[in-house]
Structure formats: C-alpha cells, structure tokens
C-alpha positions, 0 to 999 in steps of 0.5 A, a space after each residue: 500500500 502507498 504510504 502517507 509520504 508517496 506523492 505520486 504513482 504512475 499506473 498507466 502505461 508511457 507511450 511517448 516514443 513507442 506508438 500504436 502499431 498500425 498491422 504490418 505492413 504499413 502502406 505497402 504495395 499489394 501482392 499478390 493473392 497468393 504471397 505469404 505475408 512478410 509478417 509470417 515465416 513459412 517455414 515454422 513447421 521445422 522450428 520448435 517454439 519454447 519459453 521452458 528457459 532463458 529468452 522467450 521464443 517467440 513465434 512468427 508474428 501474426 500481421 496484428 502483433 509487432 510493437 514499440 519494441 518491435 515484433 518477435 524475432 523468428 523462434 530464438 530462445 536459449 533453449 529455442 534458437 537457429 544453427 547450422 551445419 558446416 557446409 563442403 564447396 559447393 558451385 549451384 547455378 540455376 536459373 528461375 524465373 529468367 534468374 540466375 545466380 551462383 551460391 557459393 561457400 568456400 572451404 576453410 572460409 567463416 562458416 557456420 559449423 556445429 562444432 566448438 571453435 576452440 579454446 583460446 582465450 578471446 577478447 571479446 572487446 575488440 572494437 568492430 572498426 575504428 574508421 569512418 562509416 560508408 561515404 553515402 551515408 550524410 550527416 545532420 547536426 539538427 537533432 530534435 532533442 537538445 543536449 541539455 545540460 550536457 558537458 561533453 563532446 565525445 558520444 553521448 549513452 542515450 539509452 542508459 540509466 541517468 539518460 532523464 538528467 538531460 531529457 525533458 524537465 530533467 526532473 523524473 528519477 533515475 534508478 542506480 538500483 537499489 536507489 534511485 536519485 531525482 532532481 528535486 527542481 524546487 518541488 513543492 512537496 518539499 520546496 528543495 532545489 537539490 537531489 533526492 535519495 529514494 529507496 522502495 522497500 517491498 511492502 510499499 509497491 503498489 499492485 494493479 488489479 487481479 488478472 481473473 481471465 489467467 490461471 492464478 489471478 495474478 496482478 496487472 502491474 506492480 509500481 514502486 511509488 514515485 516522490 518518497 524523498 527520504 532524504 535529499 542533498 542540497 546546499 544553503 545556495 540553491 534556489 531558483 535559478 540552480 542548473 543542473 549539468 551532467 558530464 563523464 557520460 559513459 556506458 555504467 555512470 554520470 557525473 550530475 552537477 547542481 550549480 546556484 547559477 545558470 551564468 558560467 561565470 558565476 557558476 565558476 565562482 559560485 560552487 557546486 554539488 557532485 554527484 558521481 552516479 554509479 550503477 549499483 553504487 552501495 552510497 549515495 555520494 554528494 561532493 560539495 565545492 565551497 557550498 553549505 550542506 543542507 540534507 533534507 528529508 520529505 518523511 522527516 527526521 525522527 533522530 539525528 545521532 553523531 558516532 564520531 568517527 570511523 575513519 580518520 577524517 570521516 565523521 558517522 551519523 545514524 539518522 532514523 526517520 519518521 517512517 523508522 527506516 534507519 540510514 547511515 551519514 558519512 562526512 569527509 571535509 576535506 580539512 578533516 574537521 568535524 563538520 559538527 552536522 546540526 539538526 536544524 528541524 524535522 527537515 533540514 540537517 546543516 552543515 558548516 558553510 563553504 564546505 569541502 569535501 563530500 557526504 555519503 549516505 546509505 540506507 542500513 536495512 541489517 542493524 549493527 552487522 550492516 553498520 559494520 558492513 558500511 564503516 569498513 567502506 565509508 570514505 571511498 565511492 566509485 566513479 566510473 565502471 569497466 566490463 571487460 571479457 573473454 571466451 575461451 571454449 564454451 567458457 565466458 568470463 566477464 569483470 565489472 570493475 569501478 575506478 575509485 575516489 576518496 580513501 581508494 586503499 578502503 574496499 567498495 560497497 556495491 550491489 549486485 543483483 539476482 542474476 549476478 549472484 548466481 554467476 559470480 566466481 566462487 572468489 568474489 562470492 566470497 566478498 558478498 555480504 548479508 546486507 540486501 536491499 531492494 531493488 524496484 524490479 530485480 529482486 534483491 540486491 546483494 552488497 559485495 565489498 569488492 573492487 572487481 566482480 568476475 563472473 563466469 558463463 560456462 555454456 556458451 552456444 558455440 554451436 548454435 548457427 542457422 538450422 534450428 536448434 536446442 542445447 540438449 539435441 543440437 542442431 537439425 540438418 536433416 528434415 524428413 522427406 514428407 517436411 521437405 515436400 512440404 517446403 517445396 509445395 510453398 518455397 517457389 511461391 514465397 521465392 517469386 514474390 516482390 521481395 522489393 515491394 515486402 521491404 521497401 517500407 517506411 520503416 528500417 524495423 518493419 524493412 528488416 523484418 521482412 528481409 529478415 523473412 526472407 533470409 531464412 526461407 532462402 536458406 532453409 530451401 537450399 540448406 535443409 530443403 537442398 534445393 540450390 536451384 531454388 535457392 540460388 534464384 531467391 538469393 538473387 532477389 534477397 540480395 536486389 532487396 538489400 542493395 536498397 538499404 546499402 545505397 541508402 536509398 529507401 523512402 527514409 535513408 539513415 542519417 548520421 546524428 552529430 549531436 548525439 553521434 549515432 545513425 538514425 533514420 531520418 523519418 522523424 526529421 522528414 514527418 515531425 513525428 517522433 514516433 515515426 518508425 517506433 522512435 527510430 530517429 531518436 533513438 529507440 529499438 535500434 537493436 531490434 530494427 538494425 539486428 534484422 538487417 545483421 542476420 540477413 546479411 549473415 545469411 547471404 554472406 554464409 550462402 555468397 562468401 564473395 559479397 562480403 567485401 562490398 557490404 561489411 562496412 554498411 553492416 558494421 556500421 549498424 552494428 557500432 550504433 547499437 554494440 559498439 564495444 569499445 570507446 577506441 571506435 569514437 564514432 558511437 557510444 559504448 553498447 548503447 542497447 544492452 546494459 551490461 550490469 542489468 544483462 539485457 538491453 534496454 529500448 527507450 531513448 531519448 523520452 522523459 520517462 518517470 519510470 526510466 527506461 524499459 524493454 518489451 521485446 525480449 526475443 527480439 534482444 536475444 535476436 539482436 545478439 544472435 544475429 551479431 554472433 552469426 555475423 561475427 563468425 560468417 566475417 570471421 570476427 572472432 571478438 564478436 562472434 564471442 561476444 555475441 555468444 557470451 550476451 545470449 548467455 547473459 540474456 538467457 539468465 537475466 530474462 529467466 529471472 526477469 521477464 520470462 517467470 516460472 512458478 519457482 521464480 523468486 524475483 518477481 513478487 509471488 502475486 505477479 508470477 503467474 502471469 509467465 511474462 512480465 509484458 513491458 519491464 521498466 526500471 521502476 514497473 513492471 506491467 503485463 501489456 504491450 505497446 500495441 494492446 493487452 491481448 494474451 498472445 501479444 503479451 506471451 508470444 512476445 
C-alpha cells in the first residue's frame, strides 16, 4: 500500500516514443493473392517454439502483433534458437524465373559449423572498426532533442540509466538500483532545489488489479511509488535559478552537477554539488565545492545521532526517520574537521558553510552487522565502471570493475543483483555480504565489498548457427522427406514474390523484418530443403532487396546524428513525428530494427562468401550504433542497447520517462545478439562472434529471472508470477501489456 509520504504513482502505461502499431505492413504495395505475408515465416513447421528457459521464443508474428519494441524475432530462445551445419564447396547455378545466380561457400572460409571453435582465450572487446562509416551515408547536426545540460563532446549513452538528467524537465528519477536519485527542481512537496535519495522497500509497491481471465489471478502491474524523498542533498545556495549539468557520460555512470547559477561565470565562482552516479553504487555520494550542506528529508527526521568517527577524517551519523527506516551519514571535509552536522528541524540537517569535501549516505536495512558492513567502506565511492571479457571454449568470463575516489586503499560497497549472484566466481562470492536491499524490479540486491566482480558463463552456444536448434539435441540438418515436400509445395511461391515491394517500407524495423523473412526461407530451401536451384534464384532477389538499404536509398535513408553521434533514420526529421518508425530517429529499438538487417546479411554472406567485401562496412556500421564495444571506435557510444550490469538491453531513448527506461521485446534482444554472433563468425570476427555468444548467455539468465517467470521464480513478487511474462519491464514497473494492446498472445508470444 502507498504510504502517507508517496506523492505520486504512475499506473498507466508511457507511450511517448513507442506508438500504436498500425498491422504490418504499413502502406505497402499489394501482392499478390497468393504471397505469404512478410509478417509470417513459412517455414515454422521445422522450428520448435519454447519459453521452458532463458529468452522467450517467440513465434512468427501474426500481421496484428509487432510493437514499440518491435515484433518477435523468428523462434530464438536459449533453449529455442537457429544453427547450422558446416557446409563442403559447393558451385549451384540455376536459373528461375529468367534468374540466375551462383551460391557459393568456400572451404576453410567463416562458416557456420556445429562444432566448438576452440579454446583460446578471446577478447571479446575488440572494437568492430575504428574508421569512418560508408561515404553515402550524410550527416545532420539538427537533432530534435537538445543536449541539455550536457558537458561533453565525445558520444553521448542515450539509452542508459541517468539518460532523464538531460531529457525533458530533467526532473523524473533515475534508478542506480537499489536507489534511485531525482532532481528535486524546487518541488513543492518539499520546496528543495537539490537531489533526492529514494529507496522502495517491498511492502510499499503498489499492485494493479487481479488478472481473473489467467490461471492464478495474478496482478496487472506492480509500481514502486514515485516522490518518497527520504532524504535529499542540497546546499544553503540553491534556489531558483540552480542548473543542473551532467558530464563523464559513459556506458555504467554520470557525473550530475547542481550549480546556484545558470551564468558560467558565476557558476565558476559560485560552487557546486557532485554527484558521481554509479550503477549499483552501495552510497549515495554528494561532493560539495565551497557550498553549505543542507540534507533534507520529505518523511522527516525522527533522530539525528553523531558516532564520531570511523575513519580518520570521516565523521558517522545514524539518522532514523519518521517512517523508522534507519540510514547511515558519512562526512569527509576535506580539512578533516568535524563538520559538527546540526539538526536544524524535522527537515533540514546543516552543515558548516563553504564546505569541502563530500557526504555519503546509505540506507542500513541489517542493524549493527550492516553498520559494520558500511564503516569498513565509508570514505571511498566509485566513479566510473569497466566490463571487460573473454571466451575461451564454451567458457565466458566477464569483470565489472569501478575506478575509485576518496580513501581508494578502503574496499567498495556495491550491489549486485539476482542474476549476478548466481554467476559470480566462487572468489568474489566470497566478498558478498548479508546486507540486501531492494531493488524496484530485480529482486534483491546483494552488497559485495569488492573492487572487481568476475563472473563466469560456462555454456556458451558455440554451436548454435542457422538450422534450428536446442542445447540438449543440437542442431537439425536433416528434415524428413514428407517436411521437405512440404517446403517445396510453398518455397517457389514465397521465392517469386516482390521481395522489393515486402521491404521497401517506411520503416528500417518493419524493412528488416521482412528481409529478415526472407533470409531464412532462402536458406532453409537450399540448406535443409537442398534445393540450390531454388535457392540460388531467391538469393538473387534477397540480395536486389538489400542493395536498397546499402545505397541508402529507401523512402527514409539513415542519417548520421552529430549531436548525439549515432545513425538514425531520418523519418522523424522528414514527418515531425517522433514516433515515426517506433522512435527510430531518436533513438529507440535500434537493436531490434538494425539486428534484422545483421542476420540477413549473415545469411547471404554464409550462402555468397564473395559479397562480403562490398557490404561489411554498411553492416558494421549498424552494428557500432547499437554494440559498439569499445570507446577506441569514437564514432558511437559504448553498447548503447544492452546494459551490461542489468544483462539485457534496454529500448527507450531519448523520452522523459518517470519510470526510466524499459524493454518489451525480449526475443527480439536475444535476436539482436544472435544475429551479431552469426555475423561475427560468417566475417570471421572472432571478438564478436564471442561476444555475441557470451550476451545470449547473459540474456538467457537475466530474462529467466526477469521477464520470462516460472512458478519457482523468486524475483518477481509471488502475486505477479503467474502471469509467465512480465509484458513491458521498466526500471521502476513492471506491467503485463504491450505497446500495441493487452491481448494474451501479444503479451506471451512476445
């Protein structure tokens, strides 16, 4: 239930960015009476479907079911995925329909082989490409969302965690889990110009209402309650005209700024507030620059108690507020006298004006064990976070690492969540504390005193390729006859359709997606079906189809984005209408729309190893927006889609959203790094095609614990888990919907 002191809670479900689906296609040409909707996948007859673990395998889609997030990917899970069998030298020419075409694969070329590709260790960090993209690619500096506030010219994350400092009011929260941290902005509630601390024990969620039409009733949606400031960091000097900033924006952490004055001068002269953002961060760390405390509280102070000190020159305070949750203060002045912190009244605690130095504060759920836990730590934070990895064999082992300030020889406190716990290395486990907290939508978080986390994968899909595929049988190479026949009856119809008119959309997702279609009927014709002739003459089509897009020729060409350095379309420049391909233009689903494109060039260069050369740099350039693994290539952003602490990606970009970001489509997430695996191994790229299968064993650990939930799931709360999938997952809700309406088989399919 919600508490006296929650201000607001947000029970519908945001759409800014992510509009209604109009049914696919969208103002296409007509086919002909007899084609196969691009929408569907002919050759679901051989695909298993399962969402036993891991990734939802999702079925083709129905032409009523794609979404903000896009539409499913074509039967991908970690128990449901596509692989192939290693091919000998072939030459197949044929000609159908007056088409000809050579499909040829090389031997000892990158192709697709059922067995593992060895076990050297590989970095699987190796930047794509460091270079320039594709010279018909334009550029634009007009991006319609300014950067506000923003401190910095090299790429900027617009898919992370703290992405609404910059967005919109600058105002709704961000979620470093298990806190989340919102600019105050002279609220009401509170009159505060500075940043507030919030943290949402269970018992305070809020519950939509039970679901009687699914087995278990299980409730609509849950929400943490939004406005709850337990405490806030402010300073004497701020008031109305305080700016907020934010500079070091990198894959994992922010630097936000709160400055008295909007003037550059003054704000120079004037100091300021610090505030390093860290995910997982275990304190709350605000760094005062000749400023004078003021830490408030919208639920009151109950007690405010000194304990002197626990390092030299950091100086312990117990606060207990009214609604008795207990929260630790660290003060670190930089000339180590006591701050001598006075409580001025049930809201406002002070310090020493023209301060230096920073407070630190943490929510303490576990008495005195927990104290112990936090003194050990106090006086050091992090700044900025590192993932590095390597793939040896079937074995991923990846780190995340934090560079650290203040009292650097002091351990770090951080949190861990669910699906870390249960990949940690027994070493860093080891580090893992009994002090947890909640987060607002993955479970508990743990604290671990580490400077570095190892985490271990230790069944990487080395053998996963095109055919379909399961890890308890392997890949299908062979189908039987009366499935080949099958494939015939239908393959030369679906091959003689306008596979231009399928694509040429207005849309790169609903474009891909199709193209996407076709990829994989061309290669189950000439692969399972053995039919080269058939093949070879759908190759030819599939490629025409492609070349629009390479030429950037299609109704809305990609752009270059200068301002927030990415590759848009530019549907949203041309229409004034941000919703325009799912928000492409800024920013959302790119690794749903771009990881279509990536198969099916993965597919033709599988089946004409020759046409490689002359398409890599197009695809690669797809893939750098949405992957790019490495700040070496300073053209895009580290990872912009997938959140290497949350282990799976996230899809809104640059939209104010008071729950933060979210995900829909999890299939289409496990699409994306399925289709860069196999593009990595096709070029042979062996730094992606790791990376790849070390991000679909991730995937396949953190959906199971976070959208996709058996009825042993422990994650979610237990009135939500029948529901099976969690529909739309946000850093703050969770709600069993879609973008594009409520219907059961939206939501479980996808």
């Amino acid at each position: 239930m919600l508490t006296k002191h929650a201000q607001s809670v947000s029970t519908s479900l945001q759409t800014s960015g992510n509009p209604s689906v109009q049914p696919f296609p969208t103002r296409v040409i007509s086919s002909p009476s007899s084609a196969i909707d691009p929408a569907t996948l002919s050759v679901t007859t051989i695909v298993e479907s399962t969402t036993t673990e891991g990734v939802s395998a999702a079925a083709p889609t129905p032409p009523n079911s794609s979404a903000s997030g896009s539409a499913p990917a074509a039967a991908l899970s970690s128990t449901t995925t596509l692989t192939i069998s290693s091919s000998s030298s072939f030459v197949a020419s044929s000609a159908s329909s007056g088409i000809s075409s050579v499909i040829t694969v090389a031997q000892g070329a990158a192709t697709p082989s059922s067995s593992p590709t060895g076990s050297a260790s590989q970095d699987v960090f190796n930047p794509i490409s460091t270079g320039g993209i594709p010279s018909n690619i334009g550029s634009r500096g007009d991006h319609p969302v300014a950067r506000l506030g923003i401190n910095q010219n090299t790429p900027i994350e617009t898919n992370k965690f703290y992405a609404n400092f910059f967005l919109g009011s600058q105002t709704s929260p961000s979620f470093t889990h298990p806190y989340s941290v919102a600019w105050n902005k002279g609220a009401p509630s509170t009159g505060s110009w500075g940043l507030s601390v919030s943290h949402i024990d269970a018992d305070q969620r809020v519950y939509g209402p039970q679901q009687s039409n699914i087995p278990g009733n299980p409730v609509k949606y849950y929400v943490n309650p939004l406005g709850i400031q337990s405490l806030i960091f402010s300073a004497t000097e701020l008031g109305g005209s305080t700016v907020l900033t934010t500079d070091s924006l990198q894959g994992a952490s922010v630097n936000v700024n709160l400055s008295p004055s909007a003037s550059t001068a003054k704000r120079q002269s004037a100091g300021k507030i610090t505030f390093p953002l860290v995910q997982g961060m275990g304190f709350i760390t605000a760094i005062y620059s000749g400023l004078q405390p003021v830490l408030q509280s919208g639920v009151f102070f109950q007690s405010v108690v000194s304990t002197g000190t626990v390092q030299t020159g950091v100086y312990k305070y117990r606060i207990t507020l009214q609604d008795g949750k207990n929260w630790l203060l660290y003060v670190a002045p930089s000339n180590g006298v006591d701050p001598k912190m006075t409580l001025v009244d049930n809201m406002h605690l002070q310090g020493p004006s023209g301060f230096n130095g920073y407070i630190q504060v943490a929510k303490n759920p576990s008495g005195t064990d927990g104290e112990a836990v936090y003194d050990r730590s106090a006086g050091v934070y992090a700044t900025s976070a590192e993932v590095s990895g390597f793939a040896s064999g079937t074995t991923g082992t990846y780190t995340h690492s934090w560079t650290k300030a203040g009292l650097t020889n002091l351990p770090l406190v951080m949190f861990a969540l669910p699906h870390h716990m249960q990949s940690l290395s027994l070493s860093t486990l080891g580090s893992s504390t009994n002090v947890k907290l909640q987060t607002t939508t993955k479970g508990l978080g743990t604290a671990i005193v580490a400077d570095l986390w190892t985490l271990v994968e230790s069944n990487l899909p080395l053998d996963m390729a095109f055919a379909p595929w399961r890890p308890t049988t392997g890949s299908v190479n062979s189908l039987s006859a009366t499935a080949v026949q099958l494939i015939h009856n239908v393959a030369q119809s679906e091959v003689s359709e306008d596979m231009n008119k399928q694509t040429a959309l207005d849309s790169m997702y609903f474009s891909g997606k199709a193209l996407a279609k076709y990829a994989q009927i061309v290669y189950v014709i000439h692969d399972l079906a053995q039919d080269d002739t058939l093949a070879a003459a759908g190759l030819v089509k599939l490629k025409n189809a492609f070349s629009l897009f390479v030429n950037n020729q299609q109704q809305y060409p990609l752009v270059y984005d200068t301002a927030w350095k990415g590759m848009v379309s530019t549907g949203s420049f041309a229409t004034g209408d941000s919703g325009q391909d799912f928000g492409n233009t800024y920013y959302n689903d790119h690794h749903f729309h771009y990881g279509y494109f990536v198969y099916t060039a993965a597919v033709i260069g599988y089946l004409d190893s020759s046409w490689i050369a002359s398409n890599r740099d197009w695809v690669n350039m797809l893939l750098r927006d949405a992957a790019n693994p490495s700040t070496a290539d300073t053209m895009f952003p580290f990872s912009r889609s997938f959140d290497w602490y949350h282990g799976h990606s996230f899809a809104k970009g640059l939209f104010e959203s008071s729950d933060s970001k979210d995900e829909e489509s999890s299939s289409e997430d496990a699409m994306f790094a399925y289709a860069m695996k196999m593009w990595g191994k096709i070029v042979a790229d062996p730094s992606m095609e790791a990376r790849g299968n070390l991000m679909l064993s991730i995937l396949a650990r953190s959906l199971q614990n976070y959208f996709l939930m058996e009825s042993n799931n422990t994650v979610q709360p237990a009135n939500f888990i029948a529901n099976k999938a969690t529909g739309v997952l946000f850093e703050n809700k969770v709600q069993h919907t879609t973008y594009f309406g409520d219907n059961l088989e939206f939501i479980e399919g996808y």
